[in-house]
C-alpha positions as CSV (number, residue, x, y, z in Angstrom):
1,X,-16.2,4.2,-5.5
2,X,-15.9,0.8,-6.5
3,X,-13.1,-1.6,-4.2
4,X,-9.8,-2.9,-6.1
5,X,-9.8,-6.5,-6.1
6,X,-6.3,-6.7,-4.6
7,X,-7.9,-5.9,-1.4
8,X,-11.2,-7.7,-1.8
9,X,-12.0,-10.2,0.7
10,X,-14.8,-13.1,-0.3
11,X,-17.7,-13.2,1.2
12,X,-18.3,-15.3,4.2
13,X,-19.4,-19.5,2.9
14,X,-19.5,-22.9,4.1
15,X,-17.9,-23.8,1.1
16,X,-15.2,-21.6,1.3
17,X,-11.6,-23.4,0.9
18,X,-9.6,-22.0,3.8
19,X,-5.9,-20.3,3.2
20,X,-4.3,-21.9,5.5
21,X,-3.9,-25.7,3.7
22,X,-6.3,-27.2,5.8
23,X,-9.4,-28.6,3.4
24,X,-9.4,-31.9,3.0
25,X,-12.0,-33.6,0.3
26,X,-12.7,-36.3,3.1
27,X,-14.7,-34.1,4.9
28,X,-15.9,-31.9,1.7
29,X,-19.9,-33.2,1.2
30,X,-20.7,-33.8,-1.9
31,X,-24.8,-33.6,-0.6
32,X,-26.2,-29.9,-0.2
33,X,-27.5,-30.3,3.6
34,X,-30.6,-31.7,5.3
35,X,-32.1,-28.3,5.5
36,X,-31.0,-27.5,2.1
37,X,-33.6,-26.4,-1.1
38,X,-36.2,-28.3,-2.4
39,X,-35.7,-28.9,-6.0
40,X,-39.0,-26.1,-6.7
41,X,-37.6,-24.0,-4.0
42,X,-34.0,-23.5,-6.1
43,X,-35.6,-23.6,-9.0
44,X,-37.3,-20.5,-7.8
45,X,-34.5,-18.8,-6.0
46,X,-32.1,-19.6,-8.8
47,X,-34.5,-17.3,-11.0
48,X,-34.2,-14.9,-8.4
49,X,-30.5,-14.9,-8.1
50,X,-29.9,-15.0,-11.7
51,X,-32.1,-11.6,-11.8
52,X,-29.7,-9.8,-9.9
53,X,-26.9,-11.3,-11.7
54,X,-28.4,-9.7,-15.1
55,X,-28.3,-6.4,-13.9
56,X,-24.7,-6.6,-11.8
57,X,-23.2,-7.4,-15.3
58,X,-24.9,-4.7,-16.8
59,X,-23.4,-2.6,-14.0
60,X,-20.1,-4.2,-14.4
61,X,-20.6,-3.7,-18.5
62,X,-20.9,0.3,-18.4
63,X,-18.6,0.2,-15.0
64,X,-15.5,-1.0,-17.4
65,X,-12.5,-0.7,-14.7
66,X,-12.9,-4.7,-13.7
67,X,-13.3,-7.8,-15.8
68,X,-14.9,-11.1,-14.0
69,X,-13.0,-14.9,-14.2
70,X,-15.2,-17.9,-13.1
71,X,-13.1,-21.1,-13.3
72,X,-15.2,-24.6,-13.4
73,X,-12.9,-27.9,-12.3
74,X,-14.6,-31.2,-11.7
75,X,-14.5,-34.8,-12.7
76,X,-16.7,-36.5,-15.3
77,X,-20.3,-35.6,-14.9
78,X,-19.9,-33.8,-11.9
79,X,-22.5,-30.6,-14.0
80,X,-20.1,-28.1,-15.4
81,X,-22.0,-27.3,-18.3
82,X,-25.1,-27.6,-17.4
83,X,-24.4,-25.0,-14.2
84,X,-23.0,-22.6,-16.5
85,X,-25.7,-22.9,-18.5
86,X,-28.1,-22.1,-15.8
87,X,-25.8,-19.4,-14.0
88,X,-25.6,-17.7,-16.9
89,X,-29.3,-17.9,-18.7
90,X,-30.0,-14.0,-18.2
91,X,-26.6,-12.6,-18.6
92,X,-26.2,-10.2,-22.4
93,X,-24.1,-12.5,-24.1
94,X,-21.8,-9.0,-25.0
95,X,-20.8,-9.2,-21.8
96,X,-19.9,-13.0,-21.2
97,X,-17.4,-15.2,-22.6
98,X,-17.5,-19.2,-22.7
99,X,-13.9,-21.2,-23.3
100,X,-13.9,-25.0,-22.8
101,X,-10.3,-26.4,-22.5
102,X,-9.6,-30.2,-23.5
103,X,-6.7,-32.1,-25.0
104,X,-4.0,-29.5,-26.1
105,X,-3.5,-28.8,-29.4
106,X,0.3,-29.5,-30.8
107,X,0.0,-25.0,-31.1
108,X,-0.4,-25.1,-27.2
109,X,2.1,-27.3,-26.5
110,X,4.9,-25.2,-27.8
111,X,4.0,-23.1,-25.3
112,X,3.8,-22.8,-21.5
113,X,1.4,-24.4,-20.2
114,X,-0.5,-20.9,-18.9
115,X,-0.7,-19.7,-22.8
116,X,-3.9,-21.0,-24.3
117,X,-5.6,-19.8,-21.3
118,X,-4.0,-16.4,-21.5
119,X,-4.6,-15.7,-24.6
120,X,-8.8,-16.3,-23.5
121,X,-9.1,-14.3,-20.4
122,X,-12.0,-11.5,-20.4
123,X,-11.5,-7.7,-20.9
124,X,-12.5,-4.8,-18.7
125,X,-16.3,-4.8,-18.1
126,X,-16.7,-9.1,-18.5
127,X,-17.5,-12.2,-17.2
128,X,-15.1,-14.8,-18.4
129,X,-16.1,-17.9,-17.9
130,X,-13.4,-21.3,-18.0
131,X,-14.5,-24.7,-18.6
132,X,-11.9,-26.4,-16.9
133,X,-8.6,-24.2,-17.2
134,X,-4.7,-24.6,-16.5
135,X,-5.7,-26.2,-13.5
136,X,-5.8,-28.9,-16.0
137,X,-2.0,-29.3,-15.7
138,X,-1.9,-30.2,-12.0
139,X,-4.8,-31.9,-12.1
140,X,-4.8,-34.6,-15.1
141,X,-1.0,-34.0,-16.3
142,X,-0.4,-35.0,-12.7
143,X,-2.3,-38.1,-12.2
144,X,-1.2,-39.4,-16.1
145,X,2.5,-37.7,-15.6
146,X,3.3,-39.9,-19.1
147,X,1.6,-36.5,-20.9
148,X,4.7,-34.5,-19.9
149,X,6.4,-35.8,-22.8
150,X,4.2,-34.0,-25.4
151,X,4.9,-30.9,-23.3
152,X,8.9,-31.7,-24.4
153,X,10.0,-29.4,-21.2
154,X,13.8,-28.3,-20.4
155,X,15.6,-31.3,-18.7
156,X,16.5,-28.6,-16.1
157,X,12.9,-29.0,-15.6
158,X,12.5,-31.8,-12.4
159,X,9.8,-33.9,-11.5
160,X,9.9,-33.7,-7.9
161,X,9.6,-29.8,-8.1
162,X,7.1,-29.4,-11.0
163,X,3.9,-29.5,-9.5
164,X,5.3,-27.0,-6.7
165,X,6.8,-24.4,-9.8
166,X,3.5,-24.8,-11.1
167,X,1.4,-23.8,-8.4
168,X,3.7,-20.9,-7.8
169,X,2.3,-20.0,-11.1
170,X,-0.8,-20.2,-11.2
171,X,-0.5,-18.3,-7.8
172,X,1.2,-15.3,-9.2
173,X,-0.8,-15.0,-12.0
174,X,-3.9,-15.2,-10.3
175,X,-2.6,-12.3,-7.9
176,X,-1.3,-10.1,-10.9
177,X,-4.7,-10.5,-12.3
178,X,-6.2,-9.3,-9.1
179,X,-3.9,-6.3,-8.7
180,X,-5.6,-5.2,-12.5
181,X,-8.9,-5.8,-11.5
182,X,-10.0,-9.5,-12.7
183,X,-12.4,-10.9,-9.6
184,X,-11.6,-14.3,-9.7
185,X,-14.0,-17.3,-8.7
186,X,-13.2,-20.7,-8.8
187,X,-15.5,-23.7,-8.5
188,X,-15.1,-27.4,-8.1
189,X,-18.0,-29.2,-8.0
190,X,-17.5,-31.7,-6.3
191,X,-19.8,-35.3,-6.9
192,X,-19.1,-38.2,-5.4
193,X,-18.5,-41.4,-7.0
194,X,-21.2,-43.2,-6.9
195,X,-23.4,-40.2,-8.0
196,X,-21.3,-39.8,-11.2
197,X,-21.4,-43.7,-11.4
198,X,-25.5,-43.1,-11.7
199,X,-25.0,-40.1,-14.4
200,X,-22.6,-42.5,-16.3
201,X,-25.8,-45.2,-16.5
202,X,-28.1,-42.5,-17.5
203,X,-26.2,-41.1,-20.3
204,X,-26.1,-45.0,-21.7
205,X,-30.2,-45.5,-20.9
206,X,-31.5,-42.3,-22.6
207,X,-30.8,-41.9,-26.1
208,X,-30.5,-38.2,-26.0
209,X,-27.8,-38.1,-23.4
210,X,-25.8,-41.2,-25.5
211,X,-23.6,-38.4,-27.2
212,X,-22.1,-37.3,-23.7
213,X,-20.9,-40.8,-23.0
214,X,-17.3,-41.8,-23.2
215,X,-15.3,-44.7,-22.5
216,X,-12.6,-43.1,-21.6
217,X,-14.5,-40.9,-18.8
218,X,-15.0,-44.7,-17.3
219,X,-11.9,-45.6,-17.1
220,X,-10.4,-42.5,-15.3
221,X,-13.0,-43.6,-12.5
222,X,-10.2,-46.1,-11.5
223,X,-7.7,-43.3,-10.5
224,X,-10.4,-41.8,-8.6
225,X,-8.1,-41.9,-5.5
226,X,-5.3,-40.3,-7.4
227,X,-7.7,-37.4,-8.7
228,X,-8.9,-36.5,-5.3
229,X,-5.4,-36.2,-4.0
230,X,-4.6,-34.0,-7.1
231,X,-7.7,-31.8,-6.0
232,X,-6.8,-31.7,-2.6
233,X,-3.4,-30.7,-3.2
234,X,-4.6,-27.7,-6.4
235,X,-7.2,-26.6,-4.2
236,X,-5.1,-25.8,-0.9
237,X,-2.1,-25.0,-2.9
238,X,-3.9,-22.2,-4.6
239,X,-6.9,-20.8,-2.2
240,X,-6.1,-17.6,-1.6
241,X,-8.4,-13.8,-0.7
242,X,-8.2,-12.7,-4.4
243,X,-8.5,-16.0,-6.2
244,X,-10.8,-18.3,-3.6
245,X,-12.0,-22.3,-4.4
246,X,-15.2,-23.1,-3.5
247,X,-15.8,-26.7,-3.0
248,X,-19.3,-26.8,-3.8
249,X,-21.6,-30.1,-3.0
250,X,-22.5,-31.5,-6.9
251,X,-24.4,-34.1,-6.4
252,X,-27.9,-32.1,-6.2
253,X,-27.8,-30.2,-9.2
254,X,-30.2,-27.7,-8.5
255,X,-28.5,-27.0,-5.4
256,X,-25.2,-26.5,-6.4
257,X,-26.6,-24.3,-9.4
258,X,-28.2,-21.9,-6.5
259,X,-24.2,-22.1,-4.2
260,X,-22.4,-21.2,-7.5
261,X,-25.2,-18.1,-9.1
262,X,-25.2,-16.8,-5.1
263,X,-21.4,-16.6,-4.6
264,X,-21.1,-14.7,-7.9
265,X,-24.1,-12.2,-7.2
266,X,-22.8,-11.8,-3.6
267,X,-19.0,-11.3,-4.8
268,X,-19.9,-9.4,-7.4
269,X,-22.4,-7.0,-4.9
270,X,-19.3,-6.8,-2.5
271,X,-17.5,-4.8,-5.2
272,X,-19.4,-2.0,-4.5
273,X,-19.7,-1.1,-8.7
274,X,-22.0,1.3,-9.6
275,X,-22.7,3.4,-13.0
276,X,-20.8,5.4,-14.0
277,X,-21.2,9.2,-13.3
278,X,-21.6,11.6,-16.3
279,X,-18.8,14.0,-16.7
280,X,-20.6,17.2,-15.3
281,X,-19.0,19.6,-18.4
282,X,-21.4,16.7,-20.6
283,X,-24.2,16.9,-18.0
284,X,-24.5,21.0,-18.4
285,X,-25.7,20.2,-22.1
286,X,-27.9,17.6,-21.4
287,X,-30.9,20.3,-21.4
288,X,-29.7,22.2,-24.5
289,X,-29.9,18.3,-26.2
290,X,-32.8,17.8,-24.8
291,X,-34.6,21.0,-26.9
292,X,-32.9,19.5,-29.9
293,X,-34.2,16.2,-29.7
294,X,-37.9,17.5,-28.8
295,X,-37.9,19.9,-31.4
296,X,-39.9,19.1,-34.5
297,X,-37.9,18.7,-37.4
């Protein structure tokens, strides 16, 4: 019998984010370690890995009592597409769900700001995948606080306590999701600087990466300081058993692709999900079918 994801504990990692409020970014690498993969060697285990995850989702598919949430954060360049991408390469595509989140359509803002994502978050049986999410509202809203006025909130509604009613949230939704089965993963990947400053350079030098390059995604670089006290605060704010953070090391890209398709196999394995069994009143017919079917018509 399968565990409820209320009472689900991840699986031990080094780049866990603890519970307790005590991860800070300063000490968060951004490089995988000096021991860490070769660029063949994950290439080959993330193959591997990504095996396994094809046939947990299949499991999870027929299974049909959880559903799977994998949130992606990060600044600029930091791989978010491309990891999903390559996480994802062997999963049925019935059974996986892409939703990229940017500016906020004049719809969404007549809403809360949890609604858009609501309204995208995967059914019973599979793997929901965000590309950046509401974390988007204590994250950018919070470093460019001038957006709040398109989100025309009550004037009960103060600025001192929004960030903290908005953690609270995401916090209890992430926790009623749990308590109805969603296994939720979430992912920052987290490069530094100077390695997005070098991906910046080579989406200007190769003309097939040109489309990818903004000027705007420049010029957030100088509230760098700003963003990584937003993280900080998102990450320890909302770390919790069912609904961990991962700070994963982004500045190898094929090392952070094998962190992030581990994590999800090993989570996933830790559910304990199996096939379902066949309903022994259908089972007692399987051999009368079975004479049927063989029988020359």
């Amino acid at each position: 019998m399968s565990k409820t994801v209320s009472d689900w504990k991840p699986p031990k990692s080094p780049y866990l984010v603890p519970f307790d409020g005590s991860f800070r970014i300063g000490k968060s690498p951004t490089k995988p370690p000096s021991d860490g993969l070769s660029k063949k060697k994950a290439t080959k285990q993330l193959a591997e890995t990504v095996g396994e995850l094809r046939e947990l989702q299949r499991i999870l598919y027929a299974h049909d009592h959880h559903s799977v949430l994998l949130v992606f954060q990060a600044m600029d360049a930091a791989g978010k597409d491309g990891t999903i991408r390559a996480v994802m390469s062997g999963v049925n595509p019935a059974g996986c769900q892409v939703f990229s989140f940017k500016q906020p359509s004049s719809q969404e803002l007549d809403h809360d700001f949890l609604w858009r994502t609501n309204k995208c978050l995967p059914e019973r049986g599979r793997i929901g995948i965000f590309n950046r999410s509401y974390y988007e509202e204590v994250l950018v809203v919070r470093v460019h606080p001038e957006l709040l006025t398109y989100q025309r909130l009550p004037a009960t509604v103060e600025g001192k306590t929004l960030w903290k009613t908005r953690y609270d949230s995401i916090r209890n939704l992430e926790e009623h999701l749990a308590q109805n089965g969603t296994l939720i993963l979430k992912f920052w990947l987290n490069v530094s600087k100077e390695e997005q400053r070098e991906r910046f350079l080579a989406r200007l030098d190769e003309p097939e990466k040109n489309w990818k390059f903004s000027p705007g995604d420049v010029q957030e670089r100088a509230h760098w300081k700003e963003y990584m006290k937003a993280y900080e605060d998102a990450l320890n704010e909302t770390s919790r058993p069912w609904a961990p953070w991962y700070a994963v090391p982004a500045d190898s890209k094929a090392n952070m692709r094998v962190i992030v398709a581990d994590t999800v196999v090993r989570s996933l394995r830790s559910l304990g999900l199996k096939y379902p069994e066949v309903d022994p009143k259908a089972r007692a017919r399987f051999d009368e079918m079975r004479k049927l079917l063989e029988e020359k018509s």
